[in-house]
N, C-alpha and C positions, 0 to 999 in steps of 0.2 A: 504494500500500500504506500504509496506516494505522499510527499511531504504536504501536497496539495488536498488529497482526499480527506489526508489525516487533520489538517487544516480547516477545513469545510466541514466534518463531523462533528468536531470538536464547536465551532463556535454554532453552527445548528442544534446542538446536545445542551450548550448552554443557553440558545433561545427557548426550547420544548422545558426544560425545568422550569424556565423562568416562568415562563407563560401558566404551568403550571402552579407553580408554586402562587403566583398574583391570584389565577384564579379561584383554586383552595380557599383562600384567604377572605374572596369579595363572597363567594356563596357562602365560609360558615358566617360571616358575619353579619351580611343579609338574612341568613336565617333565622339567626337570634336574635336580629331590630325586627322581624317578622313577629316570630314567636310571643317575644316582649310588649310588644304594642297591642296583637291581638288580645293576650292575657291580662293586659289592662284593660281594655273595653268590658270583656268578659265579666274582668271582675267588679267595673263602676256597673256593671247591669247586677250581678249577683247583690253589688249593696242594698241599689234599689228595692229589690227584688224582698228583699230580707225584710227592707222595713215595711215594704206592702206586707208582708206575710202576718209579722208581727200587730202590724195595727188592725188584721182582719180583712184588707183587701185583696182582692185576685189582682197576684204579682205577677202572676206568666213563668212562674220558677216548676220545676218539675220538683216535687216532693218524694222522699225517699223509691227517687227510681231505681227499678232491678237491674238494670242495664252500666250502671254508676260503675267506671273499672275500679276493681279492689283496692287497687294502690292507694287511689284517691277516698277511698270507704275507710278505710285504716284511718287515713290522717285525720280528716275531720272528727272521727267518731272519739279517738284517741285525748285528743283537744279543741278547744271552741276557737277553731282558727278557717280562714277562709284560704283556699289555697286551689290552685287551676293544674290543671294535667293533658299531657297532649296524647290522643289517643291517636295510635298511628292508624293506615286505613291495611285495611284487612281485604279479603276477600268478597267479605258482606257488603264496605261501603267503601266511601273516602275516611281520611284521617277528621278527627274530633276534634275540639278542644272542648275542654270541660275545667267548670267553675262549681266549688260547692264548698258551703259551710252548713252550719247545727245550729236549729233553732228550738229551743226546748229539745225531745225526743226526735225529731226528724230532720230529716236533712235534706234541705232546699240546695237544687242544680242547675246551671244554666250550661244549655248545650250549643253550641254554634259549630256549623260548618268549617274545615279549616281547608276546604277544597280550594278554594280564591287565590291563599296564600301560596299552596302546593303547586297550583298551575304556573304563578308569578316568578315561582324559583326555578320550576325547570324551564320557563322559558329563557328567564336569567343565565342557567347553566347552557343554554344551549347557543347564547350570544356569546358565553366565556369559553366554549370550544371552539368555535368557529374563526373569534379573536385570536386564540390560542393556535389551533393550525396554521392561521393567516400570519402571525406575527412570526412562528418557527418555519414557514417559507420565504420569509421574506429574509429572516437570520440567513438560513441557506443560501439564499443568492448571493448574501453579501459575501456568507463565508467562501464559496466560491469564488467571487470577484475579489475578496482580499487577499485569497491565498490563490489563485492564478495569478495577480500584480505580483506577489513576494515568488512566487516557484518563476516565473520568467525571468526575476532580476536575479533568484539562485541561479538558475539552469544557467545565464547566460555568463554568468560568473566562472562557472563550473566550466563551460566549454572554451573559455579563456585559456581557464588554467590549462586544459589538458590539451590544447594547440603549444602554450610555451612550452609543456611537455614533451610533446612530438616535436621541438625542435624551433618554435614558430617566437623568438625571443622579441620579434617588436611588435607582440599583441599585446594589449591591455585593457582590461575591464574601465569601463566607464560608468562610475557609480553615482548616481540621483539619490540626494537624500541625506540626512545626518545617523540613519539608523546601523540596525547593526551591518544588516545585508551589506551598505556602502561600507561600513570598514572593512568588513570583507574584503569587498572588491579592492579600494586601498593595499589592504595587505598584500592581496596578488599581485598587487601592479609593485607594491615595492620589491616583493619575493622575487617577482621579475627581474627588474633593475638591477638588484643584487646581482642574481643570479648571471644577465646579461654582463656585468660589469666582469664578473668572473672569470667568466668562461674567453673572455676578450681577450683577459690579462692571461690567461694561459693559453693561447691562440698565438698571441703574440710573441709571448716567449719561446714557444713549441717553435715557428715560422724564424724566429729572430737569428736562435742556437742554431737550427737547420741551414739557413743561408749563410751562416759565419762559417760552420762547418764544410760550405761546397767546395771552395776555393782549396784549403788546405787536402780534401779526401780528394780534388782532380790533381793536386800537387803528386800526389801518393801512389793514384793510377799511375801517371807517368812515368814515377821513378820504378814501380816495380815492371814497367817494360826494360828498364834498362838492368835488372837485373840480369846475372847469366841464368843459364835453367839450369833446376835442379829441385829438391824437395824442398830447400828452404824458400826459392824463389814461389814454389806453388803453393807453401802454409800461408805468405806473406797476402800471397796475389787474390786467395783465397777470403780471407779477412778484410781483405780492402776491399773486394766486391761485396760480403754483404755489410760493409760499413755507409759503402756507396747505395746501395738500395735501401737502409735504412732512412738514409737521407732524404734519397726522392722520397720514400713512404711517407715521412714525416711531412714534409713540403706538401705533397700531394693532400695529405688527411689538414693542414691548415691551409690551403684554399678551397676544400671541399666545405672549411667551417664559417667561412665564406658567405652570406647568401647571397645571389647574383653573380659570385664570380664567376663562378662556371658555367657555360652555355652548352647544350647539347648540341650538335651539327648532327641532323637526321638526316635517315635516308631508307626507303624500302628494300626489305634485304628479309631471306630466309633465316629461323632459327637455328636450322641446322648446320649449314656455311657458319654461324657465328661459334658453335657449341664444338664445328670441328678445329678451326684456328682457336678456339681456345684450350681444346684439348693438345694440338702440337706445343700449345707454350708453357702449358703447365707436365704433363709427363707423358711417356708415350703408352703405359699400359692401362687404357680409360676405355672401357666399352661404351660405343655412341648406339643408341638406341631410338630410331627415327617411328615413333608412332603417328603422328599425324603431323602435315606440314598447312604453316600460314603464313604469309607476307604479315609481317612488322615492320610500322616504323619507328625507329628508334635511333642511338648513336651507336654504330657498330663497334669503336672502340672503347668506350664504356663498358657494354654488354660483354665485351671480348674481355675487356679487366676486371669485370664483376664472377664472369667464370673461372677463370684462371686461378683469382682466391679464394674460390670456392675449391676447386678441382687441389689446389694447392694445400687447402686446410687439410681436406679430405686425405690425402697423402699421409699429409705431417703426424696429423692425431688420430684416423683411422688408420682401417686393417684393408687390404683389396678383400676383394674384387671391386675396385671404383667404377662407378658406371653414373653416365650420362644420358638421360630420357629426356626426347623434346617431343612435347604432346602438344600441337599449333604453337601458340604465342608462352606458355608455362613449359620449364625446362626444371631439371629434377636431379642434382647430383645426390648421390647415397653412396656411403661407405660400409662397413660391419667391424667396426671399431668397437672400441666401450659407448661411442655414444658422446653427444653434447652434455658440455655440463650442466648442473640444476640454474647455475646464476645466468646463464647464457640464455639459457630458455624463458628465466623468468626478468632479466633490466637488460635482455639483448646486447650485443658484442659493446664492449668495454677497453677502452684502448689502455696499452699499457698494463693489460691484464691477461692473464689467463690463467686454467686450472693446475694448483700448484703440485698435482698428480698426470701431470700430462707427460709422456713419455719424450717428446720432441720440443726444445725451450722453442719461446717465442714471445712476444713483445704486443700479442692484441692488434696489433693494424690492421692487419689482413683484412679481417670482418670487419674493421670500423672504416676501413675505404670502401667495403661493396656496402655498406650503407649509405653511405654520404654519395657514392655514384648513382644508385638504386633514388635517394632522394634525388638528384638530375632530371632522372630521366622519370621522374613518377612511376617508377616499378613498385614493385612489392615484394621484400624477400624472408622470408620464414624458416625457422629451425625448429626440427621433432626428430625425436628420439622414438621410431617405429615401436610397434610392441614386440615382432620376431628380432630386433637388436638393431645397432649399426645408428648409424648419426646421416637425417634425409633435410637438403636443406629447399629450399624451393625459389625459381624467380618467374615475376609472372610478369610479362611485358604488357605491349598494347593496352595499357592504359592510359596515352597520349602525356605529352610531354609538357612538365610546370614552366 
C-alpha cells in the first residue's frame, strides 16, 4: 500500500470518527432536552390533575390504572413523590411517557404519547448520517488531493535521486514549500553537490597522474626497444606494456567520467562482424555462436571494446569453454568459472576493485570502461551468475544512441 493510499485512509478514518463521534453527541443530547421537556409538561399536567382530584373534580388523570409499569408503581406507592417514567414502545404500541403520584390510597396517572418525540429523533439521526457520510466523502477527496500533492512532490524527489544515482550528477530536485518534503528535496540536491564535487576531484586527479605518467611510460617504451634481447629485455618490455595500458585505461575510464565528452560515431553494421573482431583481440579460443542476425546501429568501436573486456574478464576470472552468442541486436559472453562476485552483482563493476579471492590480480577497469562505453552508446549491460555455474554477462544494443 502506497504512501498515498495510506494517506487518504488515514485522514478519511479521521473524518468517519469525527462525524461520528459529533453525531453520538447531538442525538444523546437531543434526546435528553427531549425527554426532559416532555417530562415537564407531563408532570405540570399531573399537578393539575392532582389538585382536580383532591378538591372532587374530574381531572382527566387515570386512577390507579393496571397498565401503570411496575417501576413507576414501586416509586410512588413507596413514597408521596411524583415522578415520570418512559415506557419504551413494544410490540403492542409506540413508547409512553408516564407521570404519577399518590393521592390518599390511589394513585392518579397521566399518560401521553411519546411517538412525536421518537419520530423527531430518528429523523434527526437520519440528517446526522447522511451529514456524517457526506462530511467522510468529502475528508476522502481531500485526503486524496492532499496526499497525491505530497506523493508527487515524494515521487519526484525520489526519481531525482535515483537518476544522480544512475550517474545523472546535474539533476536536482526543485522543492516548493518550507515543509519537510522540501528539505528533502534540499538534502538531495546538496547530497548531490557533495557528491558531484567528489567525484570531480577524483576525476581529476585519476586524468591528472594519468597524463603526467604518458610522457615518462613513452620515454620507457622507447628505451626498452633499445634494449639487446634476451629474458631481461622481455621481463622489462613486458611490464612497461601493461604499465602503458594501465595508463590508456585510466585516461580512457576519466573521459568516459566525462558527460558529453565522448560522442559515439554510428554506423549500420552486423552483431556478428562486431563479436568476431572482438573475439581476435581479446583471445583466440572463444566459441562464436550466431543464433539470429540484425543490422544495428551503433559505434562499432565501442561495441568492439565493450566485448573485448568482456571476452577479457571472462578469460582472466573464468574457466573455458568461453563462448560468444549473438541472438539479433543482444550478444551473451558466458564462462564456467566460480562465477561473479556477490558485490559485482549487487553496486555493479567498481573501479579499482575487485574480489580479493580472484585467482588472476586486477585493478577493476575493465568492467568500469564497458560501463561508461555501454552509457555512450545507451546499451545495456548485465551480470548473473547462471544456476548450472559459470559467470553470463549480457549487452543488449539497438536501443539508439544518448
Amino acid at each position: 500500500m502506497g504512501l498515498r493510499t495510506k494517506t487518504a485512509l488515514v485522514i478519511a478514518a479521521t473524518a468517519a470518527i469525527v462525524a461520528t463521534l459529533i453525531g453520538l453527541l447531538v442525538h444523546q443530547r437531543t434526546a435528553e432536552e427531549q425527554q426532559t421537556n416532555a417530562a415537564r409538561a407531563v408532570d405540570a399536567r399531573l399537578v393539575d390533575a392532582a389538585a382536580d382530584y383532591a378538591s372532587g373534580t374530574d381531572s382527566g388523570a387515570l386512577v390507579n390504572p393496571p397498565d401503570l409499569p411496575a417501576a413507576l408503581r414501586r416509586t410512588v406507592t413507596d413514597r408521596p413523590v411524583r415522578a415520570t417514567f418512559l415506557q419504551p414502545a413494544d410490540g403492542s404500541g409506540p413508547p409512553v411517557l408516564w407521570a404519577a403520584t399518590r393521592s390518599g390510597r390511589d394513585i392518579l396517572a397521566i399518560r401521553r404519547s411519546y411517538a412525536p418525540q421518537a419520530r423527531a429523533l430518528a429523523s434527526l439521526d437520519r440528517v446526522l448520517v447522511g451529514s456524517g457520510a457526506t462530511v467522510t466523502a468529502l475528508g476522502c477527496a481531500l485526503g486524496v488531493l492532499a496526499a497525491a500533492g505530497a506523493g508527487r512532490r515524494i515521487t519526484a524527489s525520489a526519481r531525482t535521486a535515483q537518476r544522480i544515482a544512475d550517474g545523472d550528477l546535474t539533476d536536482r530536485v526543485r522543492p516548493t514549500g518550507k515543509d519537510e518534503i522540501a528539505r528533502l528535496g534540499a538534502a538531495v540536491n546538496t547530497m548531490a553537490d557533495a557528491l558531484s564535487a567528489r567525484l570531480e576531484a577524483e576525476r581529476q586527479v585519476t586524468a591528472d597522474i594519468a597524463h603526467e605518467l604518458r610522457t615518462p611510460v613513452a620515454g620507457l617504451v622507447t628505451a626498452v626497444g633499445l634494449l639487446p634481447p634476451g629474458r631481461p629485455a622481455e621481463l622489462v618490455s613486458g611490464g612497461v606494456e601493461t604499465l602503458r595500458n594501465l595508463v590508456e585505461n585510466v585516461l580512457e575510464v576519466a573521459r568516459l567520467d566525462v558527460p558529453g565528452v565522448e560522442q559515439a560515431q554510428c554506423e549500420e553494421i552486423l552483431p556478428s562482424t562486431l563479436a568476431r573482431r572482438a573475439a581476435a583481440l581479446a583471445a583466440e579460443d572463444i566459441e562464436i555462436r550466431i543464433h539470429r542476425e540484425s543490422v544495428v546501429t551503433t559505434d562499432p568501436r565501442r561495441v568492439e571494446r565493450i566485448l573485448a573486456n568482456l571476452l577479457t574478464n571472462a578469460h582472466r576470472h573464468g574457466a573455458p569453454p568461453v563462448t560468444l552468442d549473438v541472438d539479433g541486436t543482444t550478444l551473451h559472453i558466458r564462462d564456467h568459472g566460480p562465477g561473479f562476485p556477490t558485490d559485482l552483482l549487487t553496486h555493479g563493476p567498481q573501479r579499482f576493485h575487485t574480489t580479493p579471492h580472484a585467482h588472476t590480480p586486477g585493478i577493476g577497469l575493465g568492467l568500469t570502461i564497458v560501463t561508461g562505453q555501454a552509457r555512450v552508446l545507451n546499451a545495456r549491460v548485465t551480470y548473473e551468475n547462471p544456476a548450472d555455474g559459470g559467470a553470463l554477462a549480457t549487452l543488449r544494443l539497438g536501443e539508439g544512441v544518448g
